[in-house]
N, C-alpha and C positions, 0 to 999 in steps of 0.2 A: 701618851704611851711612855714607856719606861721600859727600861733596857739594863740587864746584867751581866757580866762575866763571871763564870763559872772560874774559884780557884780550882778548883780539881781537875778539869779537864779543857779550858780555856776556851767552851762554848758560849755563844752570845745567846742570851732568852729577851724574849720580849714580851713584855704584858702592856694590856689594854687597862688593868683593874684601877690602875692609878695609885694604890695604898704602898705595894711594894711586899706585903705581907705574905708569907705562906708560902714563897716562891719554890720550888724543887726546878733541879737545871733537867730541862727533857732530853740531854746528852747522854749523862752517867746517873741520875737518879737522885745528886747529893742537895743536900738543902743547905739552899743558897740565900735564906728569909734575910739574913746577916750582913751579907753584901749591898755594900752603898750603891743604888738604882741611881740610873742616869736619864736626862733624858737625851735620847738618840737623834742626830744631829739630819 
């Protein structure tokens, strides 16, 4: 699992997909493909 913070709106997303790729934040809409995925703790 992998885990991002949204810069625009400083919502947490989380995916199962494992790639990181494609991401849009389901907060505000903005695509967050860009942002370095973490894995969540």
């Amino acid at each position: 699992m992998l885990k991002k913070a949204c810069p625009q709106c400083g919502a947490e997303s989380f995916s199962a997909d494992g790639t990181g790729e494609d991401w849009v934040c389901p907060e505000c809409g903005s695509d967050i493909s860009d942002v370095k995925a973490e894995r969540p703790e």
